[in-house]
C-alpha positions as CSV (number, residue, x, y, z in Angstrom):
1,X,227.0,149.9,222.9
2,X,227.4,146.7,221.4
3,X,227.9,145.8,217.6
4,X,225.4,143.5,216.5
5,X,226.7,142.0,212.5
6,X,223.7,140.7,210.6
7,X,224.6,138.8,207.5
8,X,221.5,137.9,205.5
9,X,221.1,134.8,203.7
10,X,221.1,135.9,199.9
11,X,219.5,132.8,198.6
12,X,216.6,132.8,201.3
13,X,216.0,136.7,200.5
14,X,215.2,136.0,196.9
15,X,213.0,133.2,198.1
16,X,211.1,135.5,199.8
17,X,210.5,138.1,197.8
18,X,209.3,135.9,195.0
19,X,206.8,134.2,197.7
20,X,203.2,134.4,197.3
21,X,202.5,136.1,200.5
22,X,205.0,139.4,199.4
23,X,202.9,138.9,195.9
24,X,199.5,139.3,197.6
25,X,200.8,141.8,200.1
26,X,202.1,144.0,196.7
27,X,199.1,143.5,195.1
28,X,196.7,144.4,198.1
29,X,198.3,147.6,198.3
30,X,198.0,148.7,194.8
31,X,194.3,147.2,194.4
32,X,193.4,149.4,197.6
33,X,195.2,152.0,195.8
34,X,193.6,151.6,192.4
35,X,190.1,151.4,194.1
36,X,190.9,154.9,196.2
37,X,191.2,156.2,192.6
38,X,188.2,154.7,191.3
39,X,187.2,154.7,187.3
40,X,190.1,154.9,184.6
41,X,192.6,153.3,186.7
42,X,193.8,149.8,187.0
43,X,196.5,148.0,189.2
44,X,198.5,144.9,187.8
45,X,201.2,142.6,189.1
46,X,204.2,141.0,188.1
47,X,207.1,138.5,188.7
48,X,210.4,140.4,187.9
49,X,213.9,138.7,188.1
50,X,214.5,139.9,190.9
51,X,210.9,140.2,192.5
52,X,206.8,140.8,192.5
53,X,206.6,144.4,192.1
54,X,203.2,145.6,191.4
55,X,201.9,148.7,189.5
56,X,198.8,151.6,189.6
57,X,198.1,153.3,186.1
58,X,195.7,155.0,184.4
59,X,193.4,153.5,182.1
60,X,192.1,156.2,180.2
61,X,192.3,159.7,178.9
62,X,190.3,161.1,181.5
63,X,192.6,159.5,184.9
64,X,195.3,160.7,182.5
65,X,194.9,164.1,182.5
66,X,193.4,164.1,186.6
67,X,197.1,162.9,187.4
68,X,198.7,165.3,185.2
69,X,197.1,168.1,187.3
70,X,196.5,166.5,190.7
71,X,199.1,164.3,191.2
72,X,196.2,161.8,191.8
73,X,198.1,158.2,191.5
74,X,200.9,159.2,194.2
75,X,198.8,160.4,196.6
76,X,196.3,157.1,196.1
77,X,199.6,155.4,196.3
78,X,201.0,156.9,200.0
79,X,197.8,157.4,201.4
80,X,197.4,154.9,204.6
């Protein structure tokens, strides 16, 4: 076996993860999400220090309480 060292460019890594391709990749996926759910629930995005992270919640009392009993916004959330 050989022993392969990758050292990752620190600088470049922040870069990326700030870039608007990761942005519309985050936000795809919790759009796609938010629209599995349908009514009461909403998706947002956001530039963090460190990087885009983006977010499903719900919206109303309603999408509230489904989540509280089904779980609804995790499985929206890891469903392919």
């Amino acid at each position: 076996m050989s022993s392969v060292k990758i050292e990752l460019n620190s600088a470049g890594i922040k870069q990326f993860l700030h870039s608007r391709e990761v942005a519309e990749c985050v936000r795809s996926y919790a759009d796609k999400a938010a629209d599995r759910l349908g009514e009461g629930y909403k998706s947002d995005h956001k530039h963090m220090p460190t990087r885009v992270i983006a977010s499903v919640y719900t919206d109303t009392d309603e999408a509230r309480r489904q989540n509280l009993q089904e779980n609804s916004l995790l499985k929206a959330v890891l469903q392919k």
